[in-house]
Every structure is written in structure tokens, then in C-alpha cells.
C-alpha positions in Angstrom: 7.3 -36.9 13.5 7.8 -33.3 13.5 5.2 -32.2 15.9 7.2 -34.6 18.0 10.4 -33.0 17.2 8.9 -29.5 17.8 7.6 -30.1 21.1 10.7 -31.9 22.4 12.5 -28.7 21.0 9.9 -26.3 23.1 10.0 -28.6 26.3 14.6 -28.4 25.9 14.1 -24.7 25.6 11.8 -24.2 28.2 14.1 -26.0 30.9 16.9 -24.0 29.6 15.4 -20.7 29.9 14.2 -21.6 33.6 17.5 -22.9 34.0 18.9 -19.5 32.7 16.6 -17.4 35.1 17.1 -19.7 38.2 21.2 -19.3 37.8 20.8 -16.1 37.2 18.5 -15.2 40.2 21.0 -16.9 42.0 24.1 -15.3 41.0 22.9 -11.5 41.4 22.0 -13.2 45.1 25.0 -13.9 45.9 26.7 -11.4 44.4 24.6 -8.4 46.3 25.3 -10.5 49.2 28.7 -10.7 48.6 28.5 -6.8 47.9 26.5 -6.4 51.3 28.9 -8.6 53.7 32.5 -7.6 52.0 32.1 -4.6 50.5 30.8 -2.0 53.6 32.1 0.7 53.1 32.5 0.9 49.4 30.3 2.3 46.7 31.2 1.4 43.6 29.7 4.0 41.2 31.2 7.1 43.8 34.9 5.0 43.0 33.9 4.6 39.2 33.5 8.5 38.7 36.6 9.0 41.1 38.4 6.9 38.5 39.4 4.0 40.4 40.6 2.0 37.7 40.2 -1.4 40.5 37.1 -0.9 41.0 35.8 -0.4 37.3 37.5 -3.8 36.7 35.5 -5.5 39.2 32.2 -4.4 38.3 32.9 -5.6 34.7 34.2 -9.1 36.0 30.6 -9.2 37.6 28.8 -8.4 34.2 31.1 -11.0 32.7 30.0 -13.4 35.0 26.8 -13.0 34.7 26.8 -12.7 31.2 28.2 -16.1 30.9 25.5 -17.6 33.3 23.3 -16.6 31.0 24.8 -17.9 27.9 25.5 -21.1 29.7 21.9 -21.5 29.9 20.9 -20.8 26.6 23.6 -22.7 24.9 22.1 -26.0 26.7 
């Protein structure tokens, strides 16, 4: 019985971290994408050490979202 337990446990984890690393793959994607197509003629680190207090807020919205992709996919 707990072999059985263990392996269902290893097989739920294992789709979650794929699950984890597929979203995630996905998301940084679309985000350099989005980055790519909108964002031309803006570089974000040159703003960030200009002190463009927009653009520091935007860059930490992205690691937010991506931090909760991640978490959504461990969590299960």
C-alpha cells in the first residue's frame, strides 16, 4: 500500500513539475515576444538606471507573473 501511494505521489509530481516548466517556457515566450513586438524602442535596464520608476514597476509585475506560474504549478 505505500509503494502504491509513493509512486502515485512521484507520478502527481512529475506532471506538475512538467507542468511547471511547460507554463513557464511559455510565459517567458510570450513575454520576450511581447517585449520584441511592443516594446521597440525601449530598454528596460538603460530606464531602470535612469530611474524610471514605470518601468521598474513593470519589470517586477513580469517576475511576479512568472513567479506565480511557477507556484501554480507546484502547488498542484
Amino acid at each position: 500500500m505505500e509503494m502504491d501511494f509513493f509512486s502515485a505521489s512521484l507520478i502527481n509530481l512529475l506532471l506538475n513539475l512538467s507542468y511547471t516548466i511547460i507554463a513557464l517556457m511559455v510565459g517567458v515566450y510570450a513575454l520576450l515576444w511581447i517585449d520584441k513586438r511592443l516594446l521597440k524602442n525601449i530598454d528596460i535596464e538603460e530606464e531602470m538606471k535612469k530611474g524610471n520608476l514605470a518601468v521598474s514597476i513593470f519589470a517586477s509585475t513580469v517576475l511576479i507573473f512568472v513567479a506565480i506560474i511557477v507556484a501554480s504549478g507546484l502547488k498542484g
